[in-house]
C-alpha positions in Angstrom: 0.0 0.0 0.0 1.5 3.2 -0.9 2.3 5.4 2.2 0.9 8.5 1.0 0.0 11.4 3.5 -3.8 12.1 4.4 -4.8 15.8 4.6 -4.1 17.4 8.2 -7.5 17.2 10.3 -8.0 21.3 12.1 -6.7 19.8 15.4 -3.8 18.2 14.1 -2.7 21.3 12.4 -3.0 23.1 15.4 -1.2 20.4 17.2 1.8 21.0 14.5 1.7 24.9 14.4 2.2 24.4 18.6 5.2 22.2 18.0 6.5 24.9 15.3 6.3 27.8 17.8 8.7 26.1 19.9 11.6 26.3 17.7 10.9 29.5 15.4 8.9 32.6 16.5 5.4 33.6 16.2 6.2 35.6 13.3 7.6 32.6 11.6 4.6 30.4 11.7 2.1 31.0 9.1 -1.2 29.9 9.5 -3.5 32.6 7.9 -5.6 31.3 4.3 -3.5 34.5 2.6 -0.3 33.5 3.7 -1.0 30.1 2.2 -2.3 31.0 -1.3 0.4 33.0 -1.8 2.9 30.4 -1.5 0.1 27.8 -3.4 0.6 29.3 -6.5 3.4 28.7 -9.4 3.3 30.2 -13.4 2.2 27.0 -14.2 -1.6 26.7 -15.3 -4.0 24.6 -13.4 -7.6 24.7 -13.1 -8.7 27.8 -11.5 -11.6 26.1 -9.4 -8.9 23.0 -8.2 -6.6 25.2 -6.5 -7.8 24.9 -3.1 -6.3 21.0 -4.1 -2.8 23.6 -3.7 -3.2 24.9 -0.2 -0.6 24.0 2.4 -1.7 23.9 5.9 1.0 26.3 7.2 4.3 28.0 6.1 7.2 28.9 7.9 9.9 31.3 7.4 13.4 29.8 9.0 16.4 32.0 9.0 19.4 29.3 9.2 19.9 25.8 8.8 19.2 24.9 12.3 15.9 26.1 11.7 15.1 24.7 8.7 16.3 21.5 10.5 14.1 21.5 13.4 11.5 22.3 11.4 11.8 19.0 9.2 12.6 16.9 12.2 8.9 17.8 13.4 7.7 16.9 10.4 9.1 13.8 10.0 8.2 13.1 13.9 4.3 14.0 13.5 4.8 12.3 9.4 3.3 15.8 8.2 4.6 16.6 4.4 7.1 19.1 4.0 7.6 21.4 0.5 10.0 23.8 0.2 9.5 26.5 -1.6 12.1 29.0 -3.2 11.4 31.9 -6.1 8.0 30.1 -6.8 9.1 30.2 -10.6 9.1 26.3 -11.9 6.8 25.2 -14.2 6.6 21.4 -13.1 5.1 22.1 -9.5 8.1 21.0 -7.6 7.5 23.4 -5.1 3.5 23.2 -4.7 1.7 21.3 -2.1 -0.1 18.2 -3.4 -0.5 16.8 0.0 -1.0 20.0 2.2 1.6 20.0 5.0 4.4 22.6 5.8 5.4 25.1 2.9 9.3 25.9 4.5 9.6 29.4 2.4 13.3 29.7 2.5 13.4 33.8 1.4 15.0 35.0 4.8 17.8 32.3 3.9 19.3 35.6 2.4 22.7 36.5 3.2 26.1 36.8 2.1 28.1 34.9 4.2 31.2 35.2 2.8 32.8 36.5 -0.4 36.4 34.6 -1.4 38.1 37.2 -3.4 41.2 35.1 -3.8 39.5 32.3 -5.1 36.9 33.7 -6.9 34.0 32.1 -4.2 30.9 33.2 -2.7 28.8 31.1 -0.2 25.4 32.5 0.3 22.2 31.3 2.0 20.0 30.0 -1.0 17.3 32.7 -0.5 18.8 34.7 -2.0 18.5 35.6 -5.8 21.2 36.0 -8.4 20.2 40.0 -9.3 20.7 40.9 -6.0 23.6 39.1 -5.2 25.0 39.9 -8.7 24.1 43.8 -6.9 26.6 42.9 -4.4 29.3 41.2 -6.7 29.2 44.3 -9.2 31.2 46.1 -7.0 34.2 43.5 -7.0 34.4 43.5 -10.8 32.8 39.7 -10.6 29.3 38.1 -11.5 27.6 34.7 -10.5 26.8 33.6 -14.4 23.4 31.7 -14.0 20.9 33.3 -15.9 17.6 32.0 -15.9 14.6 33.6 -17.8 13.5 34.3 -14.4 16.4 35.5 -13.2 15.1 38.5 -10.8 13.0 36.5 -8.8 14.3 32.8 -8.7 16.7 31.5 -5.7 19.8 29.7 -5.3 17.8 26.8 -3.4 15.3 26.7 -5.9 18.0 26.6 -8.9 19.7 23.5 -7.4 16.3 21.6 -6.2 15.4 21.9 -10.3 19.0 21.5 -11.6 18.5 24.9 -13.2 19.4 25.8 -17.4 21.4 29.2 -17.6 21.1 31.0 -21.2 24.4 31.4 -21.1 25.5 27.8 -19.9 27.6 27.3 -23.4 30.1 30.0 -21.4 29.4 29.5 -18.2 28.0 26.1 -17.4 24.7 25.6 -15.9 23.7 25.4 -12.3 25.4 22.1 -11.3 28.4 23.6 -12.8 28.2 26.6 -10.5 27.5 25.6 -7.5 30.1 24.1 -6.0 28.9 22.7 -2.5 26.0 23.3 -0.4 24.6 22.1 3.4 21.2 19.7 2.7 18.5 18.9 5.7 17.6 15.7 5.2 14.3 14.1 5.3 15.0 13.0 8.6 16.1 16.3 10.2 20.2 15.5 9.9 22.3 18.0 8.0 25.0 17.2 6.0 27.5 19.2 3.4 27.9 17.9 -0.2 30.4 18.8 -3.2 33.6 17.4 -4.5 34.7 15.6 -1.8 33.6 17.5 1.4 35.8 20.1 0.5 33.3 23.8 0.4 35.7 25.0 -2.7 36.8 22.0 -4.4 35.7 22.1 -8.1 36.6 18.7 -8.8 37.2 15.5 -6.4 37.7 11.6 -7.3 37.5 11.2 -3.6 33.4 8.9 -2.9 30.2 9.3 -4.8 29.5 12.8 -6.0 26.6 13.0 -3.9 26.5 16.8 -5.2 24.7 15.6 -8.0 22.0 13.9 -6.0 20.5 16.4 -4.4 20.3 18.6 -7.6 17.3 18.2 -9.5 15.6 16.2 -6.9 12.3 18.6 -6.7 12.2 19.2 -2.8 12.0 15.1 -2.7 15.1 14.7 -0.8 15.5 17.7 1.7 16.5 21.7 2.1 19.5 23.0 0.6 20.3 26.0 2.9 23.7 27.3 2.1 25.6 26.9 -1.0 29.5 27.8 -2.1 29.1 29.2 -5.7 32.0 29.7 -8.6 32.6 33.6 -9.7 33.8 35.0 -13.0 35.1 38.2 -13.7 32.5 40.5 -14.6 32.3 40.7 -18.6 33.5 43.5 -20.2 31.6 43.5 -23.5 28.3 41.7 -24.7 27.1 40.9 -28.3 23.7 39.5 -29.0 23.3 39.9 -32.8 19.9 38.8 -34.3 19.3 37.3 -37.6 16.6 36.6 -40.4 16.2 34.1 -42.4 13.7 33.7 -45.3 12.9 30.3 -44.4 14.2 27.4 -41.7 16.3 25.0 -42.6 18.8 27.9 -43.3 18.2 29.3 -39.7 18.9 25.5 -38.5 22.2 25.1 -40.2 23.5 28.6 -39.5 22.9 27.7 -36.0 24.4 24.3 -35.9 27.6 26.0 -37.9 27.7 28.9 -35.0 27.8 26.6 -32.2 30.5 24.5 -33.7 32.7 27.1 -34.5 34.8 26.9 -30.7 34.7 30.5 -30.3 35.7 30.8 -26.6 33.6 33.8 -26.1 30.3 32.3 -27.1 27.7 32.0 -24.6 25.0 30.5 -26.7 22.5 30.7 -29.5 18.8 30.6 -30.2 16.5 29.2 -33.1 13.3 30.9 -33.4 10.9 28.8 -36.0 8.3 30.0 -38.3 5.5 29.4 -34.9 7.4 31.8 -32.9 8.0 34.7 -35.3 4.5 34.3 -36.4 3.4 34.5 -32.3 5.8 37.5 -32.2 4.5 39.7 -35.2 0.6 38.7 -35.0 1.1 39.8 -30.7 3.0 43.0 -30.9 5.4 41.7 -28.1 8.4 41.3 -29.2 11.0 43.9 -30.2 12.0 42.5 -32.9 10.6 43.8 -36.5 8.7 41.3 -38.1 8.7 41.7 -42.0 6.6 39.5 -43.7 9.3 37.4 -45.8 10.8 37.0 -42.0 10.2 32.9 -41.1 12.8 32.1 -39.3 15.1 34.2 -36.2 18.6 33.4 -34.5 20.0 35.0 -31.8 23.9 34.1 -30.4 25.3 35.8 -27.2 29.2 36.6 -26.5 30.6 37.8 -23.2 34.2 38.8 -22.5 36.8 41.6 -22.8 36.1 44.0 -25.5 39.0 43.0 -27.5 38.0 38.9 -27.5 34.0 39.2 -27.9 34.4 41.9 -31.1 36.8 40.2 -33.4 35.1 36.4 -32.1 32.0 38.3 -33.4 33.3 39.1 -36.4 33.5 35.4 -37.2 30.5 34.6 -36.1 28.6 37.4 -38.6 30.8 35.9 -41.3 29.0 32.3 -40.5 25.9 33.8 -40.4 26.3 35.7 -43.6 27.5 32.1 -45.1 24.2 30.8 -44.1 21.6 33.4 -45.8 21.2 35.7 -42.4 20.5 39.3 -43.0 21.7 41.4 -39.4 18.3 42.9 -37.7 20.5 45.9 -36.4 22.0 47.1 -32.9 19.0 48.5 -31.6 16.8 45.8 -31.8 19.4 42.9 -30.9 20.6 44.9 -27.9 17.2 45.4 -26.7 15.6 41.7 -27.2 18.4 40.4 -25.5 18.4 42.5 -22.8 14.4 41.8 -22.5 15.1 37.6 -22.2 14.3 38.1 -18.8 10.7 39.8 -18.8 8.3 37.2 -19.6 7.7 36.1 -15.7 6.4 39.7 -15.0 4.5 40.1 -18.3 0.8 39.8 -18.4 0.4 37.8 -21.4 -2.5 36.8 -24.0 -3.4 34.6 -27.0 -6.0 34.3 -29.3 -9.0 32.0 -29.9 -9.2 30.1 -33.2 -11.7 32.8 -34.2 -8.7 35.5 -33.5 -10.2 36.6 -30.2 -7.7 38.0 -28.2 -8.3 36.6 -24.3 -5.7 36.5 -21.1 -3.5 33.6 -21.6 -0.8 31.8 -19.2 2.3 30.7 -20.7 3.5 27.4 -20.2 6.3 25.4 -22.1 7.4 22.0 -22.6 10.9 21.4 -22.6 13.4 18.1 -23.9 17.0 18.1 -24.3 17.5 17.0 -28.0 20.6 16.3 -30.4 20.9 18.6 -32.8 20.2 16.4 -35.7 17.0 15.6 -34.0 15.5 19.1 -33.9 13.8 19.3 -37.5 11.8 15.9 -36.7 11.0 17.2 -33.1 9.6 20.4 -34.1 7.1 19.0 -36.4 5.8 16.5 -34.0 5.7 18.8 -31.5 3.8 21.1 -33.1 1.5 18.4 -34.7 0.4 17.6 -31.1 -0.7 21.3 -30.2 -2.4 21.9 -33.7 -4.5 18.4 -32.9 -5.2 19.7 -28.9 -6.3 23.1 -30.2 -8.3 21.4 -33.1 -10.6 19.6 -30.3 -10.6 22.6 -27.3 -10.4 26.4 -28.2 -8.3 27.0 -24.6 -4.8 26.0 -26.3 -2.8 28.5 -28.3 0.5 27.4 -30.3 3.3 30.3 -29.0 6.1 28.5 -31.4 9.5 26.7 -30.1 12.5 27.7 -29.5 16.0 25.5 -29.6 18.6 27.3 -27.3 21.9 25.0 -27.4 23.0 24.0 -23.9 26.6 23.2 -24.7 29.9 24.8 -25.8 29.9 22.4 -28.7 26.2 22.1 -30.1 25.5 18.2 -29.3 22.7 19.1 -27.8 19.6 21.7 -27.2 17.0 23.0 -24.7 14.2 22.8 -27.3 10.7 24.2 -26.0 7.4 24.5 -26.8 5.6 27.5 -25.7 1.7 27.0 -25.0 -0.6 29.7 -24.3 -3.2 28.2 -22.3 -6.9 30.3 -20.7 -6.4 29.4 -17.5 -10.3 30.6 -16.7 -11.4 28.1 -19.4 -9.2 24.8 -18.5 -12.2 22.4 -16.9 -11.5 18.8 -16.2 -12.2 17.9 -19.4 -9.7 20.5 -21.0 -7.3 19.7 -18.6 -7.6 15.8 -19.3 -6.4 16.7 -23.1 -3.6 18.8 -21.5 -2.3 16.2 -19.7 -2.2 13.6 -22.3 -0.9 16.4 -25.0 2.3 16.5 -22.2 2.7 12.7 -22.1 2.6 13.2 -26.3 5.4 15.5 -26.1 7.5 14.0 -23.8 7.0 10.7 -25.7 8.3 12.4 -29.1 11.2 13.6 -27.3 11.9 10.1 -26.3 11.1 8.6 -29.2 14.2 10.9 -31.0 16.6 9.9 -28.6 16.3 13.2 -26.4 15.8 13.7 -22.6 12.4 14.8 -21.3 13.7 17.6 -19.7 16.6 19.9 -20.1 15.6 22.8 -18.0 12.2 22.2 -15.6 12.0 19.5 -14.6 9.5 16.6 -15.4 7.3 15.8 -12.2 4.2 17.2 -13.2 0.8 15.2 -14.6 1.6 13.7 -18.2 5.5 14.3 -18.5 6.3 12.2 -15.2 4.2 9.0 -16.3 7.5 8.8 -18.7 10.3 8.9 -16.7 10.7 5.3 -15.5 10.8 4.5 -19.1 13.3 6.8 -19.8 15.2 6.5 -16.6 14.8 2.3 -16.9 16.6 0.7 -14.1 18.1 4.1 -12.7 14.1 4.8 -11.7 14.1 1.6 -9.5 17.4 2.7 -7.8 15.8 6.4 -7.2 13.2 4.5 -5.7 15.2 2.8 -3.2 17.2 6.4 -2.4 13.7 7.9 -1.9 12.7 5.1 0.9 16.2 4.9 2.4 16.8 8.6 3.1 12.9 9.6 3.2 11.6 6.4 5.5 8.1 8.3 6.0 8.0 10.4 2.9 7.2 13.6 4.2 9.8 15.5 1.6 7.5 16.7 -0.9 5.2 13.3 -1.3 3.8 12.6 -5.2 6.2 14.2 -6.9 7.9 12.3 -9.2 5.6 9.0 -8.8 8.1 8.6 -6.0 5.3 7.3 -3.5 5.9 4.2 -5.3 8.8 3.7 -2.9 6.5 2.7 -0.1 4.0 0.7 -2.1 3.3 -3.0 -1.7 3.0 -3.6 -5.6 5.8 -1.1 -7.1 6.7 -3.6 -9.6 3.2 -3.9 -11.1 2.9 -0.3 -10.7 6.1 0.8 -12.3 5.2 -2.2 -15.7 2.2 -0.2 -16.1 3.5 3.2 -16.0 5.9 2.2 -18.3 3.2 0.9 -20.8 1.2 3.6 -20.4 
């Protein structure tokens, strides 16, 4: 029988917020409906009238490890769920309550605890974001380079509970790259410190397991990360972010393959717009960018460095482009989109109906890592998915795809599928389609060799009924991790499908999962 929590009875909550107060102050119990809506809710659509299903019991607000650590001993004493929640800005609902419980909100985890200017370290508590520690870091000539789209509000914690993708990984690396080490609460309440070795500055270490990598990516399943040792880089002198046209886009793909592939040191990364997204772009009026009507096709690469690297490594990269059929969109406008990459979590946004009605919209987006050879083939059946949901339910909008490589050397891409969804509109019924649209995409990503996931995450409904088939055996061993470090599965329980852990009949479970 799976050992999944039941919702907390009004005594038994009071009974936990009691047992709270004794280790944190009044101020850091929160019990009020507010307080818990507000840390319910995630960009990710749902079903307005099924988000009460969202609503933790209480929150807390810890301010150090100890904390956070008595907190999730008293959980796992009373076997109350525990979520912790970051930025709020993932779009798989790692860090959203599907059991009630405890919502630890980990924002006054906040400080600077030390700044290494010898060897180029920070260590910070993960509250805190990357713009405002980047605030701090200005001032040494140095920057923490993970960039996420949502980069002014996510958190350290929150970037290494989802394994985050930085638009500028190709230069940089991504999260796991960056963070070097970190302190983790476990499920039971211990605290330990993880990285290369046990070393808090190590980059690399052949000494154990790199039990670093475990707890990235888990999605609040196997504790709190609280304080984390990050890598700095001197701050860049110079950025280029050239757009280009294309007339059609199997030009745009191989003039982005060729770019990627041409080992300039400087390059930070490039993006494929298809014929969807510059046709979302023009018909919207949102985007920055121009949109002529012979335009089909858009790529975008980045450079950071000194001034005298990035200009003549740019140089070579407008040749390439030039090679390929690109015609240069101008300063103004490449400047200016890239400097906008950040705005879309704090922009209301809309779609239209299949009538052209224009209606309030939220943005979702599937993502899969993907070989480059594979991104043609995925975009079609990606795209033939949405065109089919929207063809049964007028609540889906088809926002295009973009392909964004994630390494210095091109073998592979964050490819995504942006979905404008009426959020009002989405009933059961719509949502059902949803759902099985997700299990469609993820299954075309598998299908070409690719990854579900390269960015998000993949433990919401649809998505996550694929991952034991793609994870095959390695599932079965998460399994076991998830009952030997989480006995009573209060971190985060039904994320993942990792309740099967503590269920009688996993086996049969897992087979039909995996034939689903």
């Amino acid at each position: 029988m799976t050992l999944t929590p039941e919702r907390l009875s009004t005594d038994q909550v009071d009974t936990v917020a009691d047992r709270l107060r004794t280790v944190l102050r009044e101020d850091q119990v929160l019990t009020s409906k507010t307080d818990r809506l507000n840390r319910a809710r995630v960009p990710a659509p749902f079903p307005v009238h099924r988000w009460r299903e969202r609503l933790p019991d209480l929150a807390v607000l810890p301010e150090s490890t100890d904390e956070v650590a008595a907190v999730v001993r008293i959980a796992n004493e009373l076997r109350v769920p525990v979520v912790p929640r970051d930025g709020g800005t993932g779009l798989t609902d790692g860090a959203v309550p599907l059991h009630g419980g405890i919502v630890v909100d980990v924002k006054r985890l906040n400080q600077v605890h030390e700044l290494d200017l010898d060897n180029r370290t920070v260590t910070v508590g993960t509250g805190i974001n990357m713009l405002k520690l980047n605030e701090q870091l200005g001032r040494h000539g140095l920057i923490y380079p993970d960039d996420p789209a949502s980069y002014p509000c996510s958190l350290v914690g929150g970037r290494i509970g989802t394994s985050g993708w930085s638009l500028v990984g190709s230069r940089y690396g991504h999260t796991r790259d960056l963070v070097l080490s970190f302190d983790h609460v476990l499920p039971t309440g211990d605290v330990i410190h993880v990285g290369d070795g046990i070393g808090r500055k190590i980059s690399k270490s052949s000494s154990g397991y790199q039990l670093k990598h475990l707890f990235m990516g888990h999605q609040g399943t196997l504790g709190i990360a609280t304080r984390a040792t990050l890598k700095l880089y001197p701050k860049p002198e110079a950025e280029l972010s050239p757009f280009w046209a294309f007339d059609n886009y199997d030009d745009a793909y191989r003039c982005v393959g060729a770019l990627a592939r041409a080992g300039v040191a400087t390059f930070a990364g490039a993006v494929l717009f298809d014929e969807y997204k510059v046709a979302y772009l023009r018909r919207d009026d949102e985007a920055y960018i121009p949109q002529p009507s012979d335009v089909r096709a858009l790529v975008c690469a980045v450079m950071y460095g000194y001034e005298d690297e990035v200009r003549p490594a740019g140089r070579r990269l407008f040749r390439i482009a030039k090679e390929h059929g690109a015609r240069y969109l101008g300063d103004e406008i490449s400047e200016g989109d890239w400097a906008a990459r950040h705005d879309r979590y704090a922009t209301p946004l809309h779609g239209r109906t299949k009538a052209g009605q224009v209606v309030p919209m939220s943005w979702h987006c599937e993502d899969a890592a993907v070989n480059y050879t594979q991104l043609p083939a995925v975009s079609q059946a990606w795209h033939a998915i949405i065109a089919d949901l929207r063809r049964k339910t007028d609540v889906f909008d088809d926002w295009g795809m973009f392909a964004y490589t994630s390494a210095d050397t091109g073998v592979d891409y964050l490819t995504e599928i942006d979905v404008g969804i009426w959020e009002q509109r989405l009933d059961d019924e719509a949502w059902a389609l949803w759902v099985q649209a997700k299990r469609d995409i993820a299954r075309a990503a598998l299908e070409h060799g690719g990854s579900i996931s390269a960015c998000h995450g993949s433990c919401r409904e649809g998505e996550v009924d694929l991952v034991p088939s793609e994870l095959g055996r390695g599932f079965e061993v998460m399994l076991d991790l998830k009952q030997m470090l989480d006995p009573h599965n209060v971190m985060n329980p039904g994320k993942y499908h990792l309740d099967l852990a503590y269920a009688g009949d996993a086996e049969a479970a897992l087979q039909q999962l995996r034939d689903t």
